[in-house]
C-alpha positions as a Markdown table, in Angstrom:
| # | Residue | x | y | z |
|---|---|---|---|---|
| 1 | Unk | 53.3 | 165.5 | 226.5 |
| 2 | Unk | 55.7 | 168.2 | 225.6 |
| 3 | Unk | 57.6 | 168.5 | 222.4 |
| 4 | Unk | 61.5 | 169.1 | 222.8 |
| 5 | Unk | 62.7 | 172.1 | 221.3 |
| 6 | Unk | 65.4 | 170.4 | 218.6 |
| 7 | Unk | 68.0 | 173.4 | 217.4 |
| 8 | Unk | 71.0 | 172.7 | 215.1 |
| 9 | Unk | 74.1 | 173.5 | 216.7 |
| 10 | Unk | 75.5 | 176.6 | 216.6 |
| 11 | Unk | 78.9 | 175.5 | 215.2 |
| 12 | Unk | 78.5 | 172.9 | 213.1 |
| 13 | Unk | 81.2 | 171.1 | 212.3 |
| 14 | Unk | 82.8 | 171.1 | 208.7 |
| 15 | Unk | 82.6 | 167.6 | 206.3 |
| 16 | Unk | 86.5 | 166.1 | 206.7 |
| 17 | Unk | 88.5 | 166.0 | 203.3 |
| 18 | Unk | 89.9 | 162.5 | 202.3 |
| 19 | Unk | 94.0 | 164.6 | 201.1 |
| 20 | Unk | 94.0 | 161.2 | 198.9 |
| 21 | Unk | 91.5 | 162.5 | 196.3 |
| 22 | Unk | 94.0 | 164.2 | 194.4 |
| 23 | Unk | 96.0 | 162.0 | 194.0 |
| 24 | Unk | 93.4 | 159.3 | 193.1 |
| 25 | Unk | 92.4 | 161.5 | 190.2 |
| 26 | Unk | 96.1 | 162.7 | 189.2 |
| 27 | Unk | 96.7 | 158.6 | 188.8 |
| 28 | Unk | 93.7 | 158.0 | 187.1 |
| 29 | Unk | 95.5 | 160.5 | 184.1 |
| 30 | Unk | 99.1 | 159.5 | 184.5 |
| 31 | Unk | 98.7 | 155.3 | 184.9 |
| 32 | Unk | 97.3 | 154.6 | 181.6 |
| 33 | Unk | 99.7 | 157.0 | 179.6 |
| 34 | Unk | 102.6 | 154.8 | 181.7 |
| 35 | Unk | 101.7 | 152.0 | 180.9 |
| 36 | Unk | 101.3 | 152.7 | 177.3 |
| 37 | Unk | 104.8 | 153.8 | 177.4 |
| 38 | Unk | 105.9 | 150.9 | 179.7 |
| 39 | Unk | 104.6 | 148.5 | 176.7 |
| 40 | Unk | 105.3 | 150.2 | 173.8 |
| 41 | Unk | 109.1 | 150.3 | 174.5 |
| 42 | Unk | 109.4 | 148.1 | 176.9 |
| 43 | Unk | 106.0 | 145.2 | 176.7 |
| 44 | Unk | 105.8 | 142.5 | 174.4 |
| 45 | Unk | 103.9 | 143.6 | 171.6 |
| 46 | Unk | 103.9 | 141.0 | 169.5 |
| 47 | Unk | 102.3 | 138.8 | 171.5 |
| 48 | Unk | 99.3 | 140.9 | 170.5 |
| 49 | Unk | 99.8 | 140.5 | 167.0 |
| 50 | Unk | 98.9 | 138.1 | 164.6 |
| 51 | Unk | 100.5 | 134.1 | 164.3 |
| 52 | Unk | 99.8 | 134.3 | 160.6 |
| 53 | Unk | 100.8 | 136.6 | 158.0 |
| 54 | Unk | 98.6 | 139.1 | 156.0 |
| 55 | Unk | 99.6 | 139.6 | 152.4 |
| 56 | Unk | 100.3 | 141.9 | 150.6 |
| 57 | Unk | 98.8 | 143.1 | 148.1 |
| 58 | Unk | 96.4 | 139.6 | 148.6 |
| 59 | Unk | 95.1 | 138.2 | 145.5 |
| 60 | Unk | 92.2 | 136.8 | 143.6 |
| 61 | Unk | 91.9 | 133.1 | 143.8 |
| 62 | Unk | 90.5 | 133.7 | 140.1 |
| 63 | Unk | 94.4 | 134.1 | 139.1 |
| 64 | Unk | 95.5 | 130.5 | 140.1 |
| 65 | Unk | 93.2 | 129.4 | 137.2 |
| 66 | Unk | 92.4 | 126.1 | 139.5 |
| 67 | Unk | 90.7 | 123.3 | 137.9 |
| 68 | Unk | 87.6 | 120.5 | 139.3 |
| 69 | Unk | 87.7 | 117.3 | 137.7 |
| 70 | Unk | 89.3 | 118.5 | 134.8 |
| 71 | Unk | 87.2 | 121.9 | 134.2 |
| 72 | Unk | 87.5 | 125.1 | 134.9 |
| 73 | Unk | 86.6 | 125.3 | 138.7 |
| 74 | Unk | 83.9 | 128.4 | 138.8 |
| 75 | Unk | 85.5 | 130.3 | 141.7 |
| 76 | Unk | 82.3 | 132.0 | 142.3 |
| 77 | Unk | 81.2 | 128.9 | 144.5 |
| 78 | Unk | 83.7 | 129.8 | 146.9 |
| 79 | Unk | 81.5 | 133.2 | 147.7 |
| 80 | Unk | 80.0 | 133.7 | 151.1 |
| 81 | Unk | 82.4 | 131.7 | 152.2 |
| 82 | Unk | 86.0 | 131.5 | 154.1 |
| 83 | Unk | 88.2 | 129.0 | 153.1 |
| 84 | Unk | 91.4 | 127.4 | 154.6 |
| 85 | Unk | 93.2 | 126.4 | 151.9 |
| 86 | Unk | 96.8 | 123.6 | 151.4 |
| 87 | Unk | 98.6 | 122.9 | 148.6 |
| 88 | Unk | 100.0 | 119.9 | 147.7 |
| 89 | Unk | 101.8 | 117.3 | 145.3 |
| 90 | Unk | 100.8 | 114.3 | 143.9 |
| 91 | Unk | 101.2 | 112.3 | 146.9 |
| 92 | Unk | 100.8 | 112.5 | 150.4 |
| 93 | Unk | 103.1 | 111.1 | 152.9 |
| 94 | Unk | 102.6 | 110.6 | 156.8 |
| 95 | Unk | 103.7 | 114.5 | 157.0 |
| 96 | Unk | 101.2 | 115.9 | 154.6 |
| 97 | Unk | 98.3 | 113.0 | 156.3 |
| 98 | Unk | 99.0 | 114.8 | 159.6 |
| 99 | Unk | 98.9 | 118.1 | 157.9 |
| 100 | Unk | 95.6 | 117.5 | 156.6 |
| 101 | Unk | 94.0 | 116.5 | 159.0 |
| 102 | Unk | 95.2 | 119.4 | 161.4 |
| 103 | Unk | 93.5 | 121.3 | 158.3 |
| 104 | Unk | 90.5 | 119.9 | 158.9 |
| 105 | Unk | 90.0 | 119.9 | 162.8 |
| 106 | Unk | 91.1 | 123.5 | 162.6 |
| 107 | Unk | 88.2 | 124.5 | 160.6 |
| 108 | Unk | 86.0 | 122.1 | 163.0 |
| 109 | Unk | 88.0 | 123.8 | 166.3 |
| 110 | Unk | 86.8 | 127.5 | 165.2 |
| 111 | Unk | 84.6 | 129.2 | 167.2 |
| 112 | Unk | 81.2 | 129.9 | 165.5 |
| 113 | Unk | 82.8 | 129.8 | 162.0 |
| 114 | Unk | 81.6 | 131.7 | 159.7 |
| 115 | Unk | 81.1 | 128.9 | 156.5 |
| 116 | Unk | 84.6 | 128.3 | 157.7 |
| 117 | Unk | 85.3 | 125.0 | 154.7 |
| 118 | Unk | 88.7 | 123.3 | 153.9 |
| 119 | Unk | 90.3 | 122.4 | 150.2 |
| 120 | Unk | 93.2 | 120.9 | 148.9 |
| 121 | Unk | 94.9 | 122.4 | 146.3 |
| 122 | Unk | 97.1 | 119.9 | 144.3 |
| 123 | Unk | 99.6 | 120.6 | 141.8 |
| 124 | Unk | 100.0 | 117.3 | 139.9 |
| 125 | Unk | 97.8 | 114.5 | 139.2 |
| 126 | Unk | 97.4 | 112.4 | 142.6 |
| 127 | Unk | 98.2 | 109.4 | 142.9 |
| 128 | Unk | 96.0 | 106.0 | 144.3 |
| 129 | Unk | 96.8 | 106.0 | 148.3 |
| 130 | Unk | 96.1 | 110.0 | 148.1 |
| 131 | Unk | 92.7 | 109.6 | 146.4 |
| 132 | Unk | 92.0 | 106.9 | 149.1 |
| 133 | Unk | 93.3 | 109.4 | 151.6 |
| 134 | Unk | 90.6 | 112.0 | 150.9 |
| 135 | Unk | 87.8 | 109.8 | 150.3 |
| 136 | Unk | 88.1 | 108.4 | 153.4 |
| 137 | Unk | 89.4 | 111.1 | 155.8 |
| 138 | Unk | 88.7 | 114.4 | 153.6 |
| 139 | Unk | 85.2 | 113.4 | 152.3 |
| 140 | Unk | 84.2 | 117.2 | 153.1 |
| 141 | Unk | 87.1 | 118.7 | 151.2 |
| 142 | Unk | 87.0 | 120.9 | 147.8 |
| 143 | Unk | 89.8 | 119.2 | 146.0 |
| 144 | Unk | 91.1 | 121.6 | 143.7 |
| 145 | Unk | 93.6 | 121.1 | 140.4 |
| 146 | Unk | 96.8 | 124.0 | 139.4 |
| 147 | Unk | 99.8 | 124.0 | 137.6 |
| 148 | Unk | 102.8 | 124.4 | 139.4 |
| 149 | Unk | 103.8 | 127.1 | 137.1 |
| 150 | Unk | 100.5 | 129.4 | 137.7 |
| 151 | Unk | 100.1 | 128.7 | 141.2 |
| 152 | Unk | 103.7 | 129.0 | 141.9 |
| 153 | Unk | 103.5 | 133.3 | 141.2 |
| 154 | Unk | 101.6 | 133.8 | 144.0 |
| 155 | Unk | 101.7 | 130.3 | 146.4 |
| 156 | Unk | 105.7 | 129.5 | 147.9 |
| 157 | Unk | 106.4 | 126.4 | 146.1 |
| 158 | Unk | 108.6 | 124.6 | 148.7 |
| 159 | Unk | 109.2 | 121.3 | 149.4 |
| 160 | Unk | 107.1 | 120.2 | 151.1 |
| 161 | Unk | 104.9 | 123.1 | 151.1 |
| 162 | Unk | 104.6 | 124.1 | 154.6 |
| 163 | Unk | 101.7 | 127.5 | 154.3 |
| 164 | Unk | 97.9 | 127.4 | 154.8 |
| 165 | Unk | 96.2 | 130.2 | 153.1 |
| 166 | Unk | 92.5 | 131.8 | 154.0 |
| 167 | Unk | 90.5 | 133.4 | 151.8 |
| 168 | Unk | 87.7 | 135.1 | 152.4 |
| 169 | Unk | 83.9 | 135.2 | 151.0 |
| 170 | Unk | 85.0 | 137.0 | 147.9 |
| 171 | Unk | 87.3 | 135.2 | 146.7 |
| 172 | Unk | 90.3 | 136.7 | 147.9 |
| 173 | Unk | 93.7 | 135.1 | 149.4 |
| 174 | Unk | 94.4 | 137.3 | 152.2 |
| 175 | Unk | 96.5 | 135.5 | 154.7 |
| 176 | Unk | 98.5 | 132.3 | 155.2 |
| 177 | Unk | 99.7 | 130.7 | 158.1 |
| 178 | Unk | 102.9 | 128.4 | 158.5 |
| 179 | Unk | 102.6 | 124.9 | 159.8 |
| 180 | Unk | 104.6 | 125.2 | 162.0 |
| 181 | Unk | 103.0 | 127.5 | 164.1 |
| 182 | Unk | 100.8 | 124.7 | 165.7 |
| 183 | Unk | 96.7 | 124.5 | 165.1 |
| 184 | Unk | 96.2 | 126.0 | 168.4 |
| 185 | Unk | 97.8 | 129.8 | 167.4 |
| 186 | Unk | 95.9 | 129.4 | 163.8 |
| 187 | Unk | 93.0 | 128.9 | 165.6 |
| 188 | Unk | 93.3 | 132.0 | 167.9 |
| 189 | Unk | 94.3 | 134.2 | 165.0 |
| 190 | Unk | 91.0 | 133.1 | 163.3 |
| 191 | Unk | 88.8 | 133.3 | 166.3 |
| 192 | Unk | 90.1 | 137.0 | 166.3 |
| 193 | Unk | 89.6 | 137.6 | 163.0 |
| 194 | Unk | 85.7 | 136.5 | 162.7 |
């Protein structure tokens, strides 16, 4: 059997350019620095901000001087923790029920919470129908005494009080969200933030 003499040819023919490779890498530069332009002047950036509001400076829960059954609550029990935080009068009408209990499934709705807890910060001595209230649908609350006077300097005072506040494991007030907003957006800010 005889072998076939294989030779390359004498002109080979040269590998075909793709002209589109340019520009593929030209756009790969110039499309991100466009649309950063596009959405800083032009895009919605707020949407990508936060529902709630930062403060600033925040503060040290320590300076609301709250109270727990009549003593001096040890704010140190609040460490290595987050809590969402409302504040209230001495009663609680159909409003602040509603309120509440939006409180309460927001810290339930958060996704792998951190020691995400709830409390109730009062202002006044409660009355009956809110005792009953919290015993039987905010069993799992820290229920938390202030005078208006102290806790006015750092919390807005309205009537009715329409701000949640977080603090965080040390102790610190560092945001508060509006009721308004809607336990959905609170929920997204949070999920963001842990």
């Amino acid at each position: 059997m005889s072998e076939e003499n294989i030779q390359p040819s004498a002109n080979p023919q040269p590998a075909q350019k793709n002209p589109y490779t340019i520009w593929f890498v030209v756009l790969s530069f110039i499309l991100p620095v466009a649309a950063a332009y596009y959405m800083f002047y032009f895009g919605d950036i707020e949407s990508f901000g936060n529902n709630g509001e930062f403060l600033e400076p925040y503060y040290d829960i320590k300076l609301l001087e709250l109270t727990k059954d009549g003593e001096a609550f040890d704010a140190e029990a609040l460490n290595n923790k987050w809590h969402m935080m409302d504040v209230t009068g001495s009663s609680c009408d159909e409003n602040c029920q509603q309120r509440l209990v939006s409180l309460r499934q927001t810290t339930k709705a958060v996704k792998r919470p951190p020691k995400l807890r709830y409390a109730i910060v009062t202002t006044q001595e409660i009355d009956d129908g809110f005792k009953q209230f919290i015993e039987d649908e905010m069993a799992r609350a820290i229920v938390l005494q202030g005078n208006t006077e102290t806790v006015s300097q750092y919390i807005e005072m309205e009537q009715p009080v329409s701000q949640m506040y977080l603090s965080d494991p040390y102790g610190n007030v560092i945001m508060r969200f509006s009721h308004e907003l809607g336990p959905k957006l609170v929920i997204k800010d949070l999920n963001r933030l842990f």
